[in-house]
C-alpha positions as CSV (number, residue, x, y, z in Angstrom):
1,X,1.5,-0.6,18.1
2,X,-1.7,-2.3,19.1
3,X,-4.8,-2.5,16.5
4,X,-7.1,-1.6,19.5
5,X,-5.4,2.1,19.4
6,X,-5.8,2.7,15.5
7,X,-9.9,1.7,15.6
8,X,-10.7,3.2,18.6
9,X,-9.0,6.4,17.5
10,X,-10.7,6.5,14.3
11,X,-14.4,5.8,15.8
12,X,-13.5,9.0,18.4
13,X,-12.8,11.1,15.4
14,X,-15.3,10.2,13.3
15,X,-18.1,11.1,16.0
16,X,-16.5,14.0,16.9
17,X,-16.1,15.3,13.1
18,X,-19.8,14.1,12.8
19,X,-20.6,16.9,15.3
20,X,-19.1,19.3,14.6
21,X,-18.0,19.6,11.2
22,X,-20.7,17.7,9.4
23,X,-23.2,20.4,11.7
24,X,-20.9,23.1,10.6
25,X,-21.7,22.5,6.8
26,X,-25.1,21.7,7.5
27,X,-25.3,25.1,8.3
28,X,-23.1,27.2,6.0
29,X,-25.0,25.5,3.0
30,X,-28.7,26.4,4.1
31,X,-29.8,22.7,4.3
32,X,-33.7,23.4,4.9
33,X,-36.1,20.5,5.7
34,X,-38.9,22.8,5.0
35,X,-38.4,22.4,1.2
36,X,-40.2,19.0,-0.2
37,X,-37.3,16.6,-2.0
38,X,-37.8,15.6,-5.4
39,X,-39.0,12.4,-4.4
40,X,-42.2,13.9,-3.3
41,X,-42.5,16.6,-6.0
42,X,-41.7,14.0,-8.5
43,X,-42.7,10.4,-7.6
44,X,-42.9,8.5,-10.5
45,X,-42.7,5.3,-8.5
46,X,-39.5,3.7,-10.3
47,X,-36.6,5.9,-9.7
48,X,-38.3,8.6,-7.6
49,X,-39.6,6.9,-4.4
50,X,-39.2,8.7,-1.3
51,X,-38.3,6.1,1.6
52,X,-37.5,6.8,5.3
53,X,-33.7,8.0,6.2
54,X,-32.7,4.5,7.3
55,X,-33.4,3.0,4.2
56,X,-31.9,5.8,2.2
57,X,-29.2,5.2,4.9
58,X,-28.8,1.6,3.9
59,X,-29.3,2.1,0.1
60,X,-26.3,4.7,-0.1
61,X,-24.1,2.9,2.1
62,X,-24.7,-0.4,0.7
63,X,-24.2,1.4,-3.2
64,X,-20.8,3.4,-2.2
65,X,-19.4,0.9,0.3
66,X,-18.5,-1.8,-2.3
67,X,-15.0,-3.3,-2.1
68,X,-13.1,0.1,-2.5
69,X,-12.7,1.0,1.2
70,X,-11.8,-2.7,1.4
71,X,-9.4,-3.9,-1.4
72,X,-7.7,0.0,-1.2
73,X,-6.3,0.1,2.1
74,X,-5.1,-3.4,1.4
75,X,-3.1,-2.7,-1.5
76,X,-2.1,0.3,0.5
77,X,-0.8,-1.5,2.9
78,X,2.6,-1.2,0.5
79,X,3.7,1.6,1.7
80,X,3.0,1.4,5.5
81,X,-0.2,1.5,7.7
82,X,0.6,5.3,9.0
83,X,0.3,7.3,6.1
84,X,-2.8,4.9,5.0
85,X,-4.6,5.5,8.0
86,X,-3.9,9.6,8.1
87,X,-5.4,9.6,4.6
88,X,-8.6,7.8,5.2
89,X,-9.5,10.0,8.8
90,X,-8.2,13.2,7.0
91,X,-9.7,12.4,4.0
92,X,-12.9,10.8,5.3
93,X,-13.7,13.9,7.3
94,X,-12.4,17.0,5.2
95,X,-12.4,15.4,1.5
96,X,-14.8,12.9,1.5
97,X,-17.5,13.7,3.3
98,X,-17.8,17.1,1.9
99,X,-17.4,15.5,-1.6
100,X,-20.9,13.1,-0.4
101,X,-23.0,15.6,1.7
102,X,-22.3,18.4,-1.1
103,X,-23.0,16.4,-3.9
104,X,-26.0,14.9,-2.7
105,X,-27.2,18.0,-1.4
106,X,-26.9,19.7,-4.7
107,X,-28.7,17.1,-6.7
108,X,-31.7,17.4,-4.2
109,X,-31.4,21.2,-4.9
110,X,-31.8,20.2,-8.9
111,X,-34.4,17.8,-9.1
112,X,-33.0,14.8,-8.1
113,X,-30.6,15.1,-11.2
114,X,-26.6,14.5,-11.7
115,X,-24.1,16.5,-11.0
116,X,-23.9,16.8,-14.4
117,X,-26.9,19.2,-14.3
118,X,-25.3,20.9,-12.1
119,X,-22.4,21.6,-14.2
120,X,-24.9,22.2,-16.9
121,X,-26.4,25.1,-15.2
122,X,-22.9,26.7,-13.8
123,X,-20.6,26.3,-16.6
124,X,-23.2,25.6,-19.3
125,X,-23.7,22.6,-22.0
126,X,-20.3,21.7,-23.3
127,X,-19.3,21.2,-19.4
128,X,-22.2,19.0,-19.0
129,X,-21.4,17.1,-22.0
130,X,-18.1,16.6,-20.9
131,X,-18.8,15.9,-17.4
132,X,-21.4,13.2,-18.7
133,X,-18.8,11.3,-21.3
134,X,-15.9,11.0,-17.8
135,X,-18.8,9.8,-15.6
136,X,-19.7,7.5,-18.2
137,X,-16.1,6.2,-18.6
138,X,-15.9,6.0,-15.0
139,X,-18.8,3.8,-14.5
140,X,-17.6,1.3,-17.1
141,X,-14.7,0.8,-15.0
142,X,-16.1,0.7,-11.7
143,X,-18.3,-2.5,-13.6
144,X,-15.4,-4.1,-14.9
145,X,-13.1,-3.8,-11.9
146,X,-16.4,-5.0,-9.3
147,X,-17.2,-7.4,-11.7
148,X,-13.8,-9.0,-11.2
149,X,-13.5,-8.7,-7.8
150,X,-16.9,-10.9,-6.6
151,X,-15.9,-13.0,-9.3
152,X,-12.5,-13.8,-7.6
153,X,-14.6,-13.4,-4.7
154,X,-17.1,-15.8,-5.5
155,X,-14.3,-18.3,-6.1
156,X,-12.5,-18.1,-3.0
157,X,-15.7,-18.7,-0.6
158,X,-18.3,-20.9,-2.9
159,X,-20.7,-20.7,0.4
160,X,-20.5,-16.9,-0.2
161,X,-21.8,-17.5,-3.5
162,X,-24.8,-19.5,-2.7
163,X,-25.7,-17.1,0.6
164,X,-25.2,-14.4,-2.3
165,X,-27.8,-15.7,-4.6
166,X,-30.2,-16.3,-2.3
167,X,-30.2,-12.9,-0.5
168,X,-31.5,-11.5,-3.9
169,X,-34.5,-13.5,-3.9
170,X,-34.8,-12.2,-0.2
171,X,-34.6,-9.0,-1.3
172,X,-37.3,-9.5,-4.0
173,X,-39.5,-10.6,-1.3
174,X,-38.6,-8.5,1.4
175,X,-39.8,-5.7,-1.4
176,X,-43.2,-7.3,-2.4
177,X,-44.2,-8.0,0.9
178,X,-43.0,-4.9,2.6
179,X,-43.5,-1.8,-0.3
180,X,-46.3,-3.4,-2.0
181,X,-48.0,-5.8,0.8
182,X,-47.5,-2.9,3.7
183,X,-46.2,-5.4,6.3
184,X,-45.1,-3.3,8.7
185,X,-40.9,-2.3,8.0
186,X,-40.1,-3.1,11.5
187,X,-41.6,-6.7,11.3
188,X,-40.2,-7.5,8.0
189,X,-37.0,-6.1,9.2
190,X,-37.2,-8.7,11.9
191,X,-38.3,-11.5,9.6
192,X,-36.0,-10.6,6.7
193,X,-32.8,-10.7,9.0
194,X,-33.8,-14.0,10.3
195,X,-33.8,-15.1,6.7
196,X,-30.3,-13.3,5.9
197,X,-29.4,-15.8,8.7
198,X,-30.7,-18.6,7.1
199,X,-29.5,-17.7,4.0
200,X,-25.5,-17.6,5.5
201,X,-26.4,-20.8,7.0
202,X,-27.3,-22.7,3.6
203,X,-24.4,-21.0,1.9
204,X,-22.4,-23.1,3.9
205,X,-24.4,-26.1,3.7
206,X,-24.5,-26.2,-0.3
207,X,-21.8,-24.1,-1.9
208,X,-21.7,-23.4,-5.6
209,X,-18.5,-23.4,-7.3
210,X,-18.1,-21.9,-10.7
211,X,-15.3,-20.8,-12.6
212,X,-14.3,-16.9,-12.2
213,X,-15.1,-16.5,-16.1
214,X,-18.5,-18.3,-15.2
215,X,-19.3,-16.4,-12.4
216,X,-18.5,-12.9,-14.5
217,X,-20.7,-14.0,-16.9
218,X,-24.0,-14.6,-14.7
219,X,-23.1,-11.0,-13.2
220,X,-23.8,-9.1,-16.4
221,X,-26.8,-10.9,-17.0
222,X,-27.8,-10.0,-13.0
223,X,-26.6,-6.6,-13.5
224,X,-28.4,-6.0,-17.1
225,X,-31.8,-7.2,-15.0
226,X,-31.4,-5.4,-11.8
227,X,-30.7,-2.2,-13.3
228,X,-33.6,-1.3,-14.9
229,X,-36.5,-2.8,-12.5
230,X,-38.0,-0.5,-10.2
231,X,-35.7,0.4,-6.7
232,X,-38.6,-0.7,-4.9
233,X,-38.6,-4.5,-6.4
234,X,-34.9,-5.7,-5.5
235,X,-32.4,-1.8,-5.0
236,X,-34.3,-0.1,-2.0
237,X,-34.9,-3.7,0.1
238,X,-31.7,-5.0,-0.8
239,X,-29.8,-2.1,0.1
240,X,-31.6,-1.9,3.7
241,X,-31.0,-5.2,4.5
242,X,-27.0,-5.2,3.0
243,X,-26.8,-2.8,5.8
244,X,-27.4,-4.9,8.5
245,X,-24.8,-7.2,7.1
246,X,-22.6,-3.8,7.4
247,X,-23.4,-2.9,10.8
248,X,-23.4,-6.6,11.9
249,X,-20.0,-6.8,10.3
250,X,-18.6,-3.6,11.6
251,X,-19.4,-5.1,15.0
252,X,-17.9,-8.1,14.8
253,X,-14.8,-6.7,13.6
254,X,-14.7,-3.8,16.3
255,X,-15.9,-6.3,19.3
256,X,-13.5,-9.4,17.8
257,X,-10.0,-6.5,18.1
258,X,-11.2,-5.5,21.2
259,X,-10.8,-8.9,22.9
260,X,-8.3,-10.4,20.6
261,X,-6.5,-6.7,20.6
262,X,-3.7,-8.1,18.1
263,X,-0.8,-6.3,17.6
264,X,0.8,-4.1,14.1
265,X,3.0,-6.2,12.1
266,X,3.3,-3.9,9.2
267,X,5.8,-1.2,9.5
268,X,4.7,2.1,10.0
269,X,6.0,2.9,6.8
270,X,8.2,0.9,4.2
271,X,8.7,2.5,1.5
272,X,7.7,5.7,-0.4
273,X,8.3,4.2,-3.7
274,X,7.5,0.2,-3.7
275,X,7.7,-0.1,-7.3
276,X,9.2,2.4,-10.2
277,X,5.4,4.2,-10.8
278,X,3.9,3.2,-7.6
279,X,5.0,6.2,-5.8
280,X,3.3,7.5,-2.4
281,X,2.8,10.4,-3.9
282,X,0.2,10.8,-5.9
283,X,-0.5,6.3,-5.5
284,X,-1.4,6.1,-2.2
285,X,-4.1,8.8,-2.7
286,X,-5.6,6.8,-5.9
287,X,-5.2,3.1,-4.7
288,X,-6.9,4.3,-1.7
289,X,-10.0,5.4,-3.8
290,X,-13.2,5.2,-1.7
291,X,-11.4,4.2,1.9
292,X,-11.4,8.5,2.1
293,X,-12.8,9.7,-1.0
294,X,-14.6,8.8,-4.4
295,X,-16.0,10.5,-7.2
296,X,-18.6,7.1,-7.2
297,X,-20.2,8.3,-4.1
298,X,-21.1,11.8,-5.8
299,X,-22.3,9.8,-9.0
300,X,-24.6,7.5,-6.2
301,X,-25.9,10.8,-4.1
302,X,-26.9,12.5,-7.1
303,X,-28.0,9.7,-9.2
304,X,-30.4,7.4,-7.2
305,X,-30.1,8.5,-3.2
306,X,-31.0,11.8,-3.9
307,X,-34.1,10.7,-5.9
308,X,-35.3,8.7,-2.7
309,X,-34.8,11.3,-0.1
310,X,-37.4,11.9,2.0
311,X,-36.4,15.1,3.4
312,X,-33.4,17.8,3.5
313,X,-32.3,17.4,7.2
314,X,-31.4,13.7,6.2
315,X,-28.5,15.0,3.6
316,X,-26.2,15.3,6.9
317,X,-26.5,11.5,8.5
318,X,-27.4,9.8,4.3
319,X,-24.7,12.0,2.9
320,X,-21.7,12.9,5.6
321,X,-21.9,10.3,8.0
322,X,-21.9,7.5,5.5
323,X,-18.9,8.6,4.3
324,X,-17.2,8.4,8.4
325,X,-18.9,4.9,8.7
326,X,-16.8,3.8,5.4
327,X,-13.9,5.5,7.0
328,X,-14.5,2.3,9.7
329,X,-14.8,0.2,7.0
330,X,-11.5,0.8,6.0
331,X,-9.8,1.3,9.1
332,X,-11.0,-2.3,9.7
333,X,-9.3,-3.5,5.7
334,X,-5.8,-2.1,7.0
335,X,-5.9,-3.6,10.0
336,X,-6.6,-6.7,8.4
337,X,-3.4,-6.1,6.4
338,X,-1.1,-4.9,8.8
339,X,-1.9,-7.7,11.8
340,X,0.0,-10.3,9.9
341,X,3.4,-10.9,8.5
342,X,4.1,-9.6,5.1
343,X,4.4,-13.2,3.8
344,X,1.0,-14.3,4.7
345,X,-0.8,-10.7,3.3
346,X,1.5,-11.6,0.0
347,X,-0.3,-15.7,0.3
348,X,-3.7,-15.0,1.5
349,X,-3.9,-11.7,-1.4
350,X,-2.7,-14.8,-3.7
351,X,-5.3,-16.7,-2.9
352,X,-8.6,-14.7,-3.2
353,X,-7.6,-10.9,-3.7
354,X,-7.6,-8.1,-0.7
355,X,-11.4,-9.5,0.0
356,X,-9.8,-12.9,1.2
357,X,-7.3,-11.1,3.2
358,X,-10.3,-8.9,4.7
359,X,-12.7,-12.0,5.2
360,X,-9.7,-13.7,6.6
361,X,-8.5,-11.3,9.2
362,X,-12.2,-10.1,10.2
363,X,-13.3,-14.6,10.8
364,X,-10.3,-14.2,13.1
365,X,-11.3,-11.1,15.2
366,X,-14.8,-12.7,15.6
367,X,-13.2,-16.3,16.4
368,X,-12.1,-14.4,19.3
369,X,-15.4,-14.3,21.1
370,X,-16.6,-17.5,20.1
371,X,-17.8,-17.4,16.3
372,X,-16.5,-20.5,14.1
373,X,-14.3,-19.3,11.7
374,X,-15.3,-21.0,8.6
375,X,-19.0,-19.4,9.1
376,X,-17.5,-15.9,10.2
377,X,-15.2,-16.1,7.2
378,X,-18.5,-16.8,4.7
379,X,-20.4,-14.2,6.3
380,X,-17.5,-11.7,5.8
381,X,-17.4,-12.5,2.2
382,X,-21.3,-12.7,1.9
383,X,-21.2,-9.1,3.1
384,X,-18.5,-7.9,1.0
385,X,-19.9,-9.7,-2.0
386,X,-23.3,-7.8,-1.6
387,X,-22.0,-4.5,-1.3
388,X,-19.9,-5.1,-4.6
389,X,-22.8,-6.6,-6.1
390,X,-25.5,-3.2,-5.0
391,X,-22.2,-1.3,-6.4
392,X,-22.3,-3.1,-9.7
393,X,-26.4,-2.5,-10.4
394,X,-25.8,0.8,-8.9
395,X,-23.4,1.7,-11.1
396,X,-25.3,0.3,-14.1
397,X,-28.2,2.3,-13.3
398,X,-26.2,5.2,-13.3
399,X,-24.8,4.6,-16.4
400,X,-27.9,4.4,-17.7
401,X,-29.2,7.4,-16.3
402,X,-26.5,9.6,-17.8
403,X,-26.3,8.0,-21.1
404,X,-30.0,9.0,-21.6
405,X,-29.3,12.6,-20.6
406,X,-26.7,13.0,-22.8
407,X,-28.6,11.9,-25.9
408,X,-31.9,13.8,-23.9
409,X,-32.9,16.2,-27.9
410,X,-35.6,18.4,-27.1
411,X,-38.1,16.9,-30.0
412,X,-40.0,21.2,-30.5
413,X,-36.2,22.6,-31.1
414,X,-34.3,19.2,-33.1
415,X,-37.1,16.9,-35.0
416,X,-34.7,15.4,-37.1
417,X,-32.8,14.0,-34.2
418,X,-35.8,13.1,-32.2
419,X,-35.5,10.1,-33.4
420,X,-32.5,9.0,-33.0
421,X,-32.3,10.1,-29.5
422,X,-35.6,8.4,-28.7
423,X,-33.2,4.7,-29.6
424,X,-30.6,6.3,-27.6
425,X,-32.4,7.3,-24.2
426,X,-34.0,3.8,-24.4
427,X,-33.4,2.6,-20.7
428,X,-32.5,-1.4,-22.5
429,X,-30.2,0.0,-25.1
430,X,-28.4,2.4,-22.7
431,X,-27.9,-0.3,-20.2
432,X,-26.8,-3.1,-22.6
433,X,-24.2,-0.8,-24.6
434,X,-23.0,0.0,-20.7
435,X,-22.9,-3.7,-19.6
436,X,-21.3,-4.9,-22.9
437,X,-17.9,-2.6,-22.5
438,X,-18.0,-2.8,-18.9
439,X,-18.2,-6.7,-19.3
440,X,-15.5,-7.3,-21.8
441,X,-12.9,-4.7,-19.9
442,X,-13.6,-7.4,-16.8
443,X,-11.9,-9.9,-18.3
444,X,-9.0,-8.1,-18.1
445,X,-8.6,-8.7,-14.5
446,X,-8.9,-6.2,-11.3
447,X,-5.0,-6.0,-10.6
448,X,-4.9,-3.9,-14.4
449,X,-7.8,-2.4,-14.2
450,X,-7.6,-1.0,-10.2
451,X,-4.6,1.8,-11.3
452,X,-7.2,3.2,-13.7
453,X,-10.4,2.9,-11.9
454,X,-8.6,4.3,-9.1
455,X,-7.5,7.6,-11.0
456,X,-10.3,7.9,-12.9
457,X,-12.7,7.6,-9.4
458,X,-10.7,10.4,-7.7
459,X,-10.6,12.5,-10.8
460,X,-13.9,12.1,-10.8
461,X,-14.2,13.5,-7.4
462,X,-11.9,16.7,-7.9
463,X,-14.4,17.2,-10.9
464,X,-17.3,16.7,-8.8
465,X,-15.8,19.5,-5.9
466,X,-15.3,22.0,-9.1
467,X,-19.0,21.4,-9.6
468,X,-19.6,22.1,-6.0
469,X,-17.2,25.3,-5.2
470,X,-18.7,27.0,-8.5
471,X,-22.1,26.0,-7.6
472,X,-21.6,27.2,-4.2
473,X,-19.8,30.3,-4.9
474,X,-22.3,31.5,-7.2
475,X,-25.5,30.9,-5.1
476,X,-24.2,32.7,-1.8
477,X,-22.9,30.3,-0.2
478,X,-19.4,29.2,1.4
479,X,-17.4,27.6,-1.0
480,X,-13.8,26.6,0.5
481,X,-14.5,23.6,2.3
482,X,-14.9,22.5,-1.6
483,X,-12.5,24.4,-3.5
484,X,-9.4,23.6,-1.6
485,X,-9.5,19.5,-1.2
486,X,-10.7,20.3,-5.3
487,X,-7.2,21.4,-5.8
488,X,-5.6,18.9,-3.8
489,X,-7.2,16.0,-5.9
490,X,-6.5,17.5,-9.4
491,X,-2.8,17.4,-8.5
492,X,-3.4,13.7,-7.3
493,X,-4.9,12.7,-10.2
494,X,-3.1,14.4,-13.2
495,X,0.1,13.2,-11.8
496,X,-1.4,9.6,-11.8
497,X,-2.7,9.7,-14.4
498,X,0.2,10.6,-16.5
499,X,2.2,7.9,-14.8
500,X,-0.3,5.5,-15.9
501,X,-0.1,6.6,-19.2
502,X,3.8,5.7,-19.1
503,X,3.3,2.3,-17.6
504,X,0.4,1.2,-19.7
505,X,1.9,2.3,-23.8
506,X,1.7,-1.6,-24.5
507,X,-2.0,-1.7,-23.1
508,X,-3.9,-0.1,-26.6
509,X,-7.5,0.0,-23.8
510,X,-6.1,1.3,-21.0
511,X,-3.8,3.8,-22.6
512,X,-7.0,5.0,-23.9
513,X,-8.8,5.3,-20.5
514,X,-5.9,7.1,-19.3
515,X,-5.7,9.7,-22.5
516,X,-9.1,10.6,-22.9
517,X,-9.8,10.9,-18.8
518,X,-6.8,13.4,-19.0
519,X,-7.6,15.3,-21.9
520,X,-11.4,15.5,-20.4
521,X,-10.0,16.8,-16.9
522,X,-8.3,19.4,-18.5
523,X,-11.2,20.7,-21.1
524,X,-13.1,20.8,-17.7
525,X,-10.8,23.0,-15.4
526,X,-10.6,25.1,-18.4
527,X,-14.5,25.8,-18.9
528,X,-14.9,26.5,-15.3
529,X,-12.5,29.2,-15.1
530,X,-15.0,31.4,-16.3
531,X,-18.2,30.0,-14.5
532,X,-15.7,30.5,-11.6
533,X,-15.0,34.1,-11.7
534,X,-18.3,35.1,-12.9
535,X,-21.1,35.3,-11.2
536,X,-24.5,35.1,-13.2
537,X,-27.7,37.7,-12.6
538,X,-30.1,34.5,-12.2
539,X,-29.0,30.8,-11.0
540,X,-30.9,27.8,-9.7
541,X,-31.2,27.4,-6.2
């Protein structure tokens, strides 16, 4: 089997699901572009800052891209690259991208808020609670286990390190300059590109080399900072430019197989049980995790994407067709995994994680057509390390976001507690309390933490479709396209998660994970049974 037929494949099936499905739900849902988004009806100009669809484009990419779709399909790679790359075009087009337009779409349709809100007005407060506490556990481990990773990252490329670092004060000043200076986007686009350049360019030049432990360290300080400035200072430019690293990375991946067109090493499949609780079934559909669907994504539509929207008729490309361009993403990680002998993914994963393997594979494709490898391999990294790193602030931020509204007391109808609450919603105390646990779970290491994080993600996202098919169902509209990958995924998950539970009864932290995202699941499916079958007199549009 050649690579060229698996990435080819996927690209045609991506733009023709793009078409055709993603138009198909456009239209079942009632998207309307006549109805202002709540970042014009409520600009505050922190959190609510309407920006134009490629920059919303960039922003949500950049947040839910990451190192899921990457280190995933890598770790996949166990049991075979067929049944790895069925899931993430199946689930990319049916599961995924339903799971991002729909949640997205619904948060504009509530003020910008969560999906807990959501919840809160289908299935009342005690699901929105509940909702809130696994969203909340679920962001702590996507900070531990990204924390880890650009660590180990960091690490393996020390020039990614340094390009790293100074791409954030290039951000800053793309921001300044552009959203409060009013250079024109288009010129500072040019400009701030050139600088990216430069940026890759000096990492190589001068590379910083830190411990891992070091490097985690200076993240939780970044990530306690970044979080709670204004989008427009460093998460809006940052996230646009991270994109062109994407797209420029995309390219020279697709472009690099095309001439070098190297053929599959990996068996189409191996085994369907690599390890005694690493089965394919449900562990392929959790290691997987954002390659084809993740409950993240609906925590990043509906927590700051949906806040910058500048109109409804951009939920289809922000929302669906993100999703299909991660589907690239990781079409591109297995490929990277499956090219070479089992002995050298088993080395190169040794050496620096599935991003090393991934940085590796995608400096050879681009060596192909001329690029040095040692400044393709930094730029790979760079651009893997700066989607983990928006992921990380992202994920802080929305951490933040729903530990205030969970301790949100209305002050007229609780005095007493007013109080309290007021410490509580605090933007610095919410984000610390979330950067402390999340930091100190990090040190754990990705390899234990990844199992969890990946149940606990796609939990998240069968939680997140019950949100939708109730929501959907009881305003009108069509509902199925939600309710049955919903049911798929709670099967995935459960099962997971009680394996999980089995392998991890020496692990006191991760047992707990494990118990209380199970016992919350369930609580959940309960409460919606009735929000299901019932449909209220009166419900938010």
């Amino acid at each position: 089997m050649n690579s060229v037929f698996l990435i080819v494949g996927s690209l045609v099936a991506f733009i023709v699901a793009y078409a055709t499905y993603g138009a198909w739900l456009t239209k079942k849902w009632g998207v309307d572009e006549s109805i202002k988004t709540p970042a014009h009806t409520m600009t505050d100009g922190v959190d609510y800052v309407p920006a134009k669809a490629p920059v919303v484009l960039g922003h949500h990419f950049a947040s839910i891209a990451g190192a899921g779709p990457i280190n995933g399909p890598i770790i996949a790679a166990a049991f075979g690259w067929l049944p790895v790359m069925l899931w993430i075009v199946l689930g990319s087009i049916f599961f995924g991208g339903v799971h991002d337009m729909g949640s997205l779409f619904a948060s504009v349709r509530h003020e910008g808020k969560s999906i807990g809100e959501v919840i809160g007005d289908t299935m009342g407060s005690k699901g929105k609670k509940l909702f809130a506490v696994f969203a909340w556990l679920t962001l702590i481990l996507v900070v531990a286990a990204f924390t880890n990773i650009v660590a180990n990252a960091f690490v393996a490329s020390p020039s990614a390190a340094t390009a790293s670092l100074l791409f954030i004060l290039l951000a800053i000043g793309f921001g300044m300059v552009v959203y409060r200076g009013n250079v024109n986007l288009g010129i500072g686009t040019v400009v701030g590109v050139a600088l990216m350049a430069l940026s890759i360019w000096l990492g190589v030049q001068f590379p910083i080399a830190l411990s891992a432990q070091n490097w985690m360290v200076l993240m939780i300080i970044y990530i306690f900072i970044a979080s709670v400035t204004p989008v427009w200072i460093l998460l809006q430019p940052r996230d646009y430019l991270n994109s062109f690293l994407l797209y420029a990375m995309l390219a020279g991946g697709i472009i690099g197989l095309l001439v070098m067109r190297p053929a599959i090493q990996l068996p189409a499949v191996t085994s369907f049980a690599p390890s005694t609780y690493n089965l394919m079934f449900p562990m392929l559909f959790v290691t997987i995790a954002c390659g084809a669907i993740s409950g993240f994504h609906s925590l990043v539509g509906s927590g700051t994407t949906s806040k910058q929207l500048d109109s409804e008729k951009d939920v289809k490309l922000v929302g669906y067709g993100a999703m299909l361009i991660e589907g690239v993403l990781a079409t591109l990680a297995i490929i990277t995994a499956a090219y070479i002998t089992q002995a050298q993914l088993g080395e190169l994963s040794g050496a620096g994680g599935p991003v090393n393997v991934f940085a590796t594979g995608l400096g050879t494709f681009m060596a192909a057509f001329g690029v040095e490898f040692a400044l393709a391999k930094t730029f790979v990294t760079l651009a893997v390390s700066a989607f983990a790193l928006t992921s990380l602030d992202t994920a802080t931020r929305l951490a933040r976001f729903i530990f205030q509204e969970f301790f949100e007391v209305d002050p007229e109808k609780n005095p007493n507690a007013a109080a309290a609450a007021n410490i509580m919603t605090n933007k610095y105390v919410a984000t610390l309390i979330t950067v402390v646990l999340g930091g100190f779970l990090a040190f754990s290491g990705w390899t234990r933490i990844w199992p969890i994080f990946g149940s606990a993600n796609q939990l998240l996202a069968a939680l997140t479709l019950l949100a939708l098919a109730v929501w959907f169902k009881q305003t009108g509209k069509e509902y199925r396209m939600a309710s049955y990958p919903m049911a798929f995924m709670f099967a995935v998950t459960l099962v997971a998660l009680v394996l999980l539970m089995i392998q991890n009864l020496t692990n006191p932290l991760l047992l707990f994970f494990a118990v209380a995202l199970f016992v919350l699941a369930i609580v959940l499916i309960l409460e919606s049974q009735k929000a299901f079958k019932v449909i209220p007199k009166e419900i938010k549009e």
